[in-house]
C-alpha positions as CSV (number, residue, x, y, z in Angstrom):
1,X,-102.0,121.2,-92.5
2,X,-104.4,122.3,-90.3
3,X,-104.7,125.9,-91.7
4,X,-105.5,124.5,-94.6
5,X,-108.0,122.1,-93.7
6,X,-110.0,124.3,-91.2
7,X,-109.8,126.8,-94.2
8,X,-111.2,124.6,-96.8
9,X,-114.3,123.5,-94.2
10,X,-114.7,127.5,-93.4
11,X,-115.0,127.5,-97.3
12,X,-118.1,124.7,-97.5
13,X,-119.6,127.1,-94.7
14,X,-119.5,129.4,-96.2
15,X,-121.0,127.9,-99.3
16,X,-124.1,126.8,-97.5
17,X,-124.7,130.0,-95.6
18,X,-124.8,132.1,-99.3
19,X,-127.3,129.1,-100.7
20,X,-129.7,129.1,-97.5
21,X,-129.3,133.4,-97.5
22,X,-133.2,133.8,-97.7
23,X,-135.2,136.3,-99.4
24,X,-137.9,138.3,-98.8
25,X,-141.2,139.7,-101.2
26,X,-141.8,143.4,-100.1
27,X,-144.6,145.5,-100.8
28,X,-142.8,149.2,-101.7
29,X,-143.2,152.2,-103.6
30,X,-142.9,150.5,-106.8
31,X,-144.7,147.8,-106.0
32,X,-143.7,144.1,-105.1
33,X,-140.0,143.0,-104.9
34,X,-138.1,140.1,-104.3
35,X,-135.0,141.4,-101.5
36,X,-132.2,139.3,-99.6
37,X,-133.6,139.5,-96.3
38,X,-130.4,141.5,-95.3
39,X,-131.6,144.6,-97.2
40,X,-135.2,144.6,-95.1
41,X,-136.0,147.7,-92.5
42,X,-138.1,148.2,-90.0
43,X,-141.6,149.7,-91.5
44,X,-141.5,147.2,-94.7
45,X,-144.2,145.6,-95.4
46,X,-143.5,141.5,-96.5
47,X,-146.1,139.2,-97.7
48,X,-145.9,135.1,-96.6
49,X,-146.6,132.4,-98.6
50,X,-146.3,128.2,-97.6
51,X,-142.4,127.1,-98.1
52,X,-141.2,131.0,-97.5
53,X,-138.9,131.6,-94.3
54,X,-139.4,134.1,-92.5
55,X,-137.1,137.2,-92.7
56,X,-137.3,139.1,-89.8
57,X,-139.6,139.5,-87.0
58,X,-143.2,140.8,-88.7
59,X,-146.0,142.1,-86.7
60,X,-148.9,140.4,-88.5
61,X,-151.8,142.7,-90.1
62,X,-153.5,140.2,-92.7
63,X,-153.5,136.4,-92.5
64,X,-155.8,133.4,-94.6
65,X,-155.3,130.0,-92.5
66,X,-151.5,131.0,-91.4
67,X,-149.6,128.3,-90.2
68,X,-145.7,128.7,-89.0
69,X,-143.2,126.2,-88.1
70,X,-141.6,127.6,-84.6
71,X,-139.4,124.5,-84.0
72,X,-136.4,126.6,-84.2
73,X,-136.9,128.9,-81.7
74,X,-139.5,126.7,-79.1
75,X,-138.8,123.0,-80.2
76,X,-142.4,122.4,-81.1
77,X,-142.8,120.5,-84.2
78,X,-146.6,120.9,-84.8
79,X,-147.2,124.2,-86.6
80,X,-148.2,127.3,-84.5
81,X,-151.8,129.4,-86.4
82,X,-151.0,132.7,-86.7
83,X,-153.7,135.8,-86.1
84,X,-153.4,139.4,-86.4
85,X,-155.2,139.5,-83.5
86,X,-152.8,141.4,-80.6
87,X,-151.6,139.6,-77.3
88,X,-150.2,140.6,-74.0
89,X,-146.4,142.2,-74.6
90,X,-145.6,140.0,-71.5
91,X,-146.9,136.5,-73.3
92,X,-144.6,133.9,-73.5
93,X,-142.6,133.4,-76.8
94,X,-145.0,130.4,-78.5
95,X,-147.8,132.7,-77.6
96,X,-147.4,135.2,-79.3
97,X,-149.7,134.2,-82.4
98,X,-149.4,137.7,-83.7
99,X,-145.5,137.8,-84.7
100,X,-143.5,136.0,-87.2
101,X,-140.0,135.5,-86.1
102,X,-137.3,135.5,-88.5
103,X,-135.7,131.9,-89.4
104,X,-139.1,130.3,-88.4
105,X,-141.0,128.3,-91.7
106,X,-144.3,129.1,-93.3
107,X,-146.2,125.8,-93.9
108,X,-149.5,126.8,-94.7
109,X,-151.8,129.9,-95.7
110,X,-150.6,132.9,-96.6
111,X,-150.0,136.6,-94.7
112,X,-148.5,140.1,-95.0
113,X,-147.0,141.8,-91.5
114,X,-144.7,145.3,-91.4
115,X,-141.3,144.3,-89.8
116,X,-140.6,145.0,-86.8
117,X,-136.9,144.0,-86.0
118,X,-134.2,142.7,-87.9
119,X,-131.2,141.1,-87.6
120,X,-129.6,141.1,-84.4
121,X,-132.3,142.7,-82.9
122,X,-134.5,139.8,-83.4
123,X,-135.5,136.9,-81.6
124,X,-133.4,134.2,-83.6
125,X,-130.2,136.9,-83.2
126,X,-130.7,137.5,-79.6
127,X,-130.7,133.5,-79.3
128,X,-127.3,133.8,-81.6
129,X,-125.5,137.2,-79.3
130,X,-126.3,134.2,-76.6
131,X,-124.5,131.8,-78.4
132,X,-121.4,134.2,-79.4
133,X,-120.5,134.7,-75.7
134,X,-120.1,131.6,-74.8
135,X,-116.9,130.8,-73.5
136,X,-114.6,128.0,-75.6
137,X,-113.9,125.0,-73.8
138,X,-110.6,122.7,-74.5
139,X,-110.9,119.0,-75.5
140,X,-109.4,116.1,-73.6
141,X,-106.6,115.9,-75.3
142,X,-105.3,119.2,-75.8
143,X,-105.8,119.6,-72.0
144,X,-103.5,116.4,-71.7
145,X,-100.9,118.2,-74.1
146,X,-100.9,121.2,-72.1
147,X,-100.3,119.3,-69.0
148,X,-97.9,117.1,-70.5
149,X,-96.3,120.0,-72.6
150,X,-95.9,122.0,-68.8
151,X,-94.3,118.6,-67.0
152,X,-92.0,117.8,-70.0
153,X,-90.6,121.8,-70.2
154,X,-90.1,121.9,-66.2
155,X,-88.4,118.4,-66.2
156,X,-86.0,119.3,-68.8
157,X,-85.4,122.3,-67.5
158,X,-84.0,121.5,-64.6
159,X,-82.1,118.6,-65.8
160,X,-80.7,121.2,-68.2
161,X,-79.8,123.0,-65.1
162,X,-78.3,120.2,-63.6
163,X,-75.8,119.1,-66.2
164,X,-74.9,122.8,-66.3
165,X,-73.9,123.1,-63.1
166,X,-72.6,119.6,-62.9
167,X,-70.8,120.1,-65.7
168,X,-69.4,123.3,-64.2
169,X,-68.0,121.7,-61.1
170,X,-66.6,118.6,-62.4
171,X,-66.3,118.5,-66.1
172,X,-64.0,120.9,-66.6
173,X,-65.0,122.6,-69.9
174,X,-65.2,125.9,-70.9
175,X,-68.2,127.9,-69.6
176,X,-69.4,128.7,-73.5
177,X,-68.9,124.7,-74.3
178,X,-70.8,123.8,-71.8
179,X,-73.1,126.4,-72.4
180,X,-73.7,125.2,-75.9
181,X,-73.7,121.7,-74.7
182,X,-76.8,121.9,-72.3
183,X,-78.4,124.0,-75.0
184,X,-78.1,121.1,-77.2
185,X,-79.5,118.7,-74.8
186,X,-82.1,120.2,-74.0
187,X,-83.4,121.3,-77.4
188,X,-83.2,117.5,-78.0
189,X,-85.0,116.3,-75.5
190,X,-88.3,118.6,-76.8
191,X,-90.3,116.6,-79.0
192,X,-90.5,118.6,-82.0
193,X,-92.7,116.4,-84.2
194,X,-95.3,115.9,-81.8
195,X,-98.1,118.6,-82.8
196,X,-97.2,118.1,-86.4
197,X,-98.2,114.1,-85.3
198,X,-101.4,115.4,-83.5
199,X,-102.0,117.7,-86.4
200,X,-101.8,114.5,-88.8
201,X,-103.9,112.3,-87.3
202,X,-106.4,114.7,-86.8
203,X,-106.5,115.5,-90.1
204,X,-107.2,112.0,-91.0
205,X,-110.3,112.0,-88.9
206,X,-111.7,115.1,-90.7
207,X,-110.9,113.8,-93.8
208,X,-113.0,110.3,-93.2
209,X,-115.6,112.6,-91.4
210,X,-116.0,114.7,-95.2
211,X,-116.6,111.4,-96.6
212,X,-119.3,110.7,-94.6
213,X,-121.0,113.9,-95.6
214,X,-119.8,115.4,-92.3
215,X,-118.1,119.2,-92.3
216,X,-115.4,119.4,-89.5
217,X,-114.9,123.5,-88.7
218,X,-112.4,122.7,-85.9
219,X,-109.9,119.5,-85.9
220,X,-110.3,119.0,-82.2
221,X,-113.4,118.8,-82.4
222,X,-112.6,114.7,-83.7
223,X,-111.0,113.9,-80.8
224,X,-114.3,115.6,-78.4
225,X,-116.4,113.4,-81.1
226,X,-114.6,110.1,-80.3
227,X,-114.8,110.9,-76.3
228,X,-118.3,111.3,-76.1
229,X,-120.6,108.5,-74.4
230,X,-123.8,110.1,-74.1
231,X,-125.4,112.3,-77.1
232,X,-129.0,114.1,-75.6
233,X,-131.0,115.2,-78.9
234,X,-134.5,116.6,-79.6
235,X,-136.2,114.5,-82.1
236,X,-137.9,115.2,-84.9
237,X,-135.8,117.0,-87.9
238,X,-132.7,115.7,-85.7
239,X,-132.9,112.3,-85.3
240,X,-136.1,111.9,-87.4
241,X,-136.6,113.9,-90.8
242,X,-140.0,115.5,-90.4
243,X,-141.3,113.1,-92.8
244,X,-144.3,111.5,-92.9
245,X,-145.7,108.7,-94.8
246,X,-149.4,106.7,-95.4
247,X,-148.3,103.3,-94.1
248,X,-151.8,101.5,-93.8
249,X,-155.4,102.3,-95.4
250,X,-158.7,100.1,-94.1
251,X,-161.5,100.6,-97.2
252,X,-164.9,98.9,-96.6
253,X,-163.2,95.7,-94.3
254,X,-159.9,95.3,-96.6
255,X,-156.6,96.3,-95.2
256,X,-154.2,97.6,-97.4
257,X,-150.2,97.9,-96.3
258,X,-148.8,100.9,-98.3
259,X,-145.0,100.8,-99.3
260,X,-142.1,103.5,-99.7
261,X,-139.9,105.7,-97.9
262,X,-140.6,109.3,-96.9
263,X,-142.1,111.7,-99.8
264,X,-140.6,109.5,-102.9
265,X,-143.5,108.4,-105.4
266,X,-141.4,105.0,-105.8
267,X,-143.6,102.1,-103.6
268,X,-147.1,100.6,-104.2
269,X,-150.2,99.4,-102.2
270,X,-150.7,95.6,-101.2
271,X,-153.5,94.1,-100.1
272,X,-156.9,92.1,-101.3
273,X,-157.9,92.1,-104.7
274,X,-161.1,94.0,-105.8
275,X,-161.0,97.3,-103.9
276,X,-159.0,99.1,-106.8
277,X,-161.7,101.4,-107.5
278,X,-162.6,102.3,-103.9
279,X,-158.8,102.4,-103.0
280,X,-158.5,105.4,-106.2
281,X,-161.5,107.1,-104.2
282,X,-159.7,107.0,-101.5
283,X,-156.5,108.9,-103.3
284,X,-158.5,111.2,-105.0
285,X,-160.3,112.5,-101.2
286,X,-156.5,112.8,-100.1
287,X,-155.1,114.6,-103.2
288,X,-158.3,116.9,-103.9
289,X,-159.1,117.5,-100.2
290,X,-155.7,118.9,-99.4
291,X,-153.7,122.4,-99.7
292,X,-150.1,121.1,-100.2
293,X,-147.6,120.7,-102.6
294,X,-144.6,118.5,-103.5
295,X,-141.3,120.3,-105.7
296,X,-139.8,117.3,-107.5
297,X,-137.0,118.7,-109.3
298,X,-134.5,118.5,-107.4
299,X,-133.0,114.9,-105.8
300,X,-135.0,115.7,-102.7
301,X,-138.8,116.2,-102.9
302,X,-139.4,119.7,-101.6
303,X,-142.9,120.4,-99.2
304,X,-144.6,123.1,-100.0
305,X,-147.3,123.2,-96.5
306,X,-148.4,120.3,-94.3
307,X,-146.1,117.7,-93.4
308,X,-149.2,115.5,-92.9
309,X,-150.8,116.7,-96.4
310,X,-147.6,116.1,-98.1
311,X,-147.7,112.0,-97.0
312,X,-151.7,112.2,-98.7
313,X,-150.7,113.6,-101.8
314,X,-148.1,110.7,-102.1
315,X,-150.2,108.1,-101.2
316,X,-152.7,109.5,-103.8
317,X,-150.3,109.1,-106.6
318,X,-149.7,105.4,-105.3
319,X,-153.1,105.0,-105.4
320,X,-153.2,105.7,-109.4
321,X,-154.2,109.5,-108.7
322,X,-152.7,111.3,-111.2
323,X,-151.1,114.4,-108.6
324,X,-149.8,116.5,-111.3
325,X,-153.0,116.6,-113.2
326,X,-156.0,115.3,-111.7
327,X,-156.4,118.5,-109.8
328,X,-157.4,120.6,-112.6
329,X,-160.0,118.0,-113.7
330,X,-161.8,118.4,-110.5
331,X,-161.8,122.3,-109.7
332,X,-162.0,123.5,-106.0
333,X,-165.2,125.7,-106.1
334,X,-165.0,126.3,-102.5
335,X,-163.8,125.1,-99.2
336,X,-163.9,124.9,-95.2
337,X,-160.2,124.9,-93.7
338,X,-159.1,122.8,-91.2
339,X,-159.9,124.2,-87.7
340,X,-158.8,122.6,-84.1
341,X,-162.4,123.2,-83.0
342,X,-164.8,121.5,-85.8
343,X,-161.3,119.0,-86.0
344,X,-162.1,118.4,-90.0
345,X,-161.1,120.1,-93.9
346,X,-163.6,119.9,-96.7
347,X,-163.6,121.1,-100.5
348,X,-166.0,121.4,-102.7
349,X,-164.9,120.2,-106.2
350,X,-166.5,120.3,-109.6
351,X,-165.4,118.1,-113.0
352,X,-165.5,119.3,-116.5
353,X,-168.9,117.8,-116.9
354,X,-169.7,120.2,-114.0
355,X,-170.6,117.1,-111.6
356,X,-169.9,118.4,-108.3
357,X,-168.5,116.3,-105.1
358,X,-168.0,117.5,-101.7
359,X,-164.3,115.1,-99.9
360,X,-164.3,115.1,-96.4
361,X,-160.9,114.2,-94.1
362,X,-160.3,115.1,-90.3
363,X,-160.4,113.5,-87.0
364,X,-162.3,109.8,-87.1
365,X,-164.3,109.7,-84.6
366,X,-165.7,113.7,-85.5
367,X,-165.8,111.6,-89.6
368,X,-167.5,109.1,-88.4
369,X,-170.4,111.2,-86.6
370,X,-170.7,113.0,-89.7
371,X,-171.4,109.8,-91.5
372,X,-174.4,108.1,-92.2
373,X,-173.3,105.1,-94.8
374,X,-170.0,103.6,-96.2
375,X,-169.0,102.6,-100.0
376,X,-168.4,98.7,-100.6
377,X,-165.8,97.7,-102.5
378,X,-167.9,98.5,-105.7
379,X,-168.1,102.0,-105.1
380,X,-171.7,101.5,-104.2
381,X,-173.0,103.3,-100.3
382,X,-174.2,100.6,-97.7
383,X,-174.9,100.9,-94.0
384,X,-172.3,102.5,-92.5
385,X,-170.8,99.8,-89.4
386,X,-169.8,102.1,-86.3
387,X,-168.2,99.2,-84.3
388,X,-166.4,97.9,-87.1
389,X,-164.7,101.3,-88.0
390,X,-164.7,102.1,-84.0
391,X,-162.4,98.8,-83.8
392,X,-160.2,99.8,-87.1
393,X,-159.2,103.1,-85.7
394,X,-158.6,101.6,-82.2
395,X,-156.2,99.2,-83.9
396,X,-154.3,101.5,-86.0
397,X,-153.7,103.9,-83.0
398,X,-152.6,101.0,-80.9
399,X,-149.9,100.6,-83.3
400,X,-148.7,104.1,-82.6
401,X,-150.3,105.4,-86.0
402,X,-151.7,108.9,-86.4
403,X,-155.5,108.3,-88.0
404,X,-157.5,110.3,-90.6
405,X,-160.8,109.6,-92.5
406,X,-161.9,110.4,-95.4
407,X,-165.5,111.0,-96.4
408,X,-167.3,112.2,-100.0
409,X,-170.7,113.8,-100.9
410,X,-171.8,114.0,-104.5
411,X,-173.9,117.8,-105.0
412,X,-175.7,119.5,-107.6
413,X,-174.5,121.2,-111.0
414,X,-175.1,124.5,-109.4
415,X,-173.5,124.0,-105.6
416,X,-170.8,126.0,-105.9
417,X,-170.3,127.2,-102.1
418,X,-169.8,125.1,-98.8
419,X,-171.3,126.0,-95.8
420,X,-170.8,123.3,-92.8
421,X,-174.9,122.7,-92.4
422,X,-174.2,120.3,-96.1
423,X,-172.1,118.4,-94.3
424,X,-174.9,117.1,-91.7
425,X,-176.1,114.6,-94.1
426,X,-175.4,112.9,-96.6
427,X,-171.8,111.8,-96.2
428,X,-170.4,108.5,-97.4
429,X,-167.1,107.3,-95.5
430,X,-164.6,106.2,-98.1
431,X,-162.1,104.9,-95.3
432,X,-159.5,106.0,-92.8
């Protein structure tokens, strides 16, 4: 029973590990290739793109706006920027802003790096020699058979003794009689069915675990799972799914409560009556202004870039933005990516009537200086109220909510490239 279970979960392993076997574009003689990372050397050269994971450890040469997600290796889920620039061999591992490790995600930009080590010689397969020399460790309750197993053998043993030489000295029987006879009794007195009971029951447990969506490599391991009292976990993409989602938008006084769960387009926005045009302002800034992208064809939308971005693009379509489409009727001419220092991303974006409009989104209170009036609910610019916003963003944060605004600019026919001095005037807040 329990080769055969243990066998058929080493089976649904095994499964996953060929579906999640990742594969590599290489630059080579002949050009570009798609390989399974397992046929990668040392000296190849790979090119990066948002959603790829990484291969192998790649000494960077070429990045545009490289973002990687190290969680795997350092437990930090913000995204690390990546540089070709070199570092100090003795840096620490999350500084080291010129490698790509292997196992790590690419969540924005793109890049191109020559490998440096593979396999076990990387940083991910150094983590996993660690791991393979560990030493196994028995559960409760097979230490408790053992134990048991030990006192039950020793006590029949010398009782088996016992009658023996009792038997011997005052029974009167044949030596191979009595022989046989103790034999007997104490071959009866081992429980036999035991283990195949143990085995059983722990089979049961595997089976409701598979059930649950659970795969149970080791039987034991449900009586260890049903021991334990205290369970210490890292957070997000454990206990949380590295989802986010656009829960509340304020647009010129009117709050509006957005519904959903995670990255599915099912949900809609509540609030007052009258703001529809502004609040499909407000989805096209967050759809346009943004440099992700959402797979929808399998069961579970796929995110292609920033968690963060992601959550905008999906409010957008909630907020009647067409997502699929809409972005090829407004045309990204040009754009300023998101920097930790200026703490903002614009785009410059251009319709088929060649109307041009600069969107705006970053930090509030870095939105907000950038600002010099706010649309009403009629799409029309007014005076732009610092305290009021001030206090909107102060609320929202209290509430343990991460805050953006978004901002717009309408340009010329002929702008076609964005330089930071147009953003010093002339922006109109949409909302945060």
């Amino acid at each position: 029973v329990g080769f055969i279970q243990e066998g058929r979960a080493e089976q649904a392993l095994s499964a996953i590990r060929h579906m999640l076997a990742p594969r590599a574009r290489v630059v080579r003689a002949g050009g570009q290739q798609q390989l399974d990372a397992g046929e990668l050397v040392p000296g190849d050269t790979v090119l990066l793109e948002p959603g790829d994971r990484v291969p192998a450890d790649i000494r960077l040469e070429k990045t545009s706006n490289l973002k990687i997600d190290e969680a795997i290796l350092t437990g930090e889920s913000e995204a690390v920027e990546k540089s070709p620039e070199p570092v100090n061999t003795s840096s620490a591992l999350g500084d080291q802003s010129c490698l790509a490790f292997s196992g790590t995600m690419v969540t924005t930009g793109t890049g191109r790096g020559v490998v440096v080590r593979t396999g076990a010689a990387t940083e991910i397969g150094r983590i996993s020699g660690l791991l393979a020399s560990t030493t196994s460790l028995k559960t409760p309750l097979l230490e408790q058979m053992d134990r048991f197993a030990r006192g039950l053998s020793i006590l029949v043993i010398i009782a088996g003794v016992a009658i023996f030489f009792g038997g011997l000295a005052f029974s009167g029987l044949p030596f191979r009689e009595l022989f046989m006879a103790v034999v007997g009794l104490t071959v009866a007195a081992i429980p036999e069915g035991l283990p195949a009971i143990l085995t059983i029951t722990l089979a049961i447990g595997v089976r409701q675990m598979a059930r649950r969506q659970a795969v149970v490599r080791r039987m034991p391991v449900i009586e260890t799972l049903g021991a334990v009292s205290v369970i210490c976990s890292d957070k997000t993409g454990t206990l949380t799914r590295n989802e986010m989602m656009v829960t509340t938008t304020i647009l010129a006084g009117d709050r509006f409560e957005v519904n959903g769960e995670g990255y599915g387009l099912e949900g809609d926005i509540t609030g007052n009556t009258g703001g529809e045009e502004l609040l499909k302002e407000m989805g096209s800034a967050a759809a346009l202004c943004n440099d992700s992208h959402l797979d929808f064809h399998s069961d579970v939308p796929r995110v292609h870039g920033d968690p963060m971005e992601a959550a905008l693009k999906v409010f957008a379509h909630k907020a009647a933005f067409d997502i699929a489409s809409g972005a090829s009727g407004w045309s990204r001419q040009d754009e300023i990516p998101f920097d930790t220092e200026t703490r903002y991303m614009a785009t410059l974006n251009h319709d088929h009537h060649g109307h041009g409009r600069i969107f705006v989104k970053g930090a509030p209170e870095k939105v907000l200086a950038m600002c010099g009036a706010q649309l009403d609910p009629q799409d029309q610019a007014t005076a732009l109220d610092h305290g009021y916003w001030e206090q909107a963003v102060s609320g929202l944060a209290s509430e343990g909510l991460r805050v953006l605004a978004l901002a717009r600019k309408s340009v010329g026919r002929g702008v076609t490239d964005l330089a930071v001095e147009d953003l010093e005037e002339g922006l109109e807040l949409i909302g945060i």
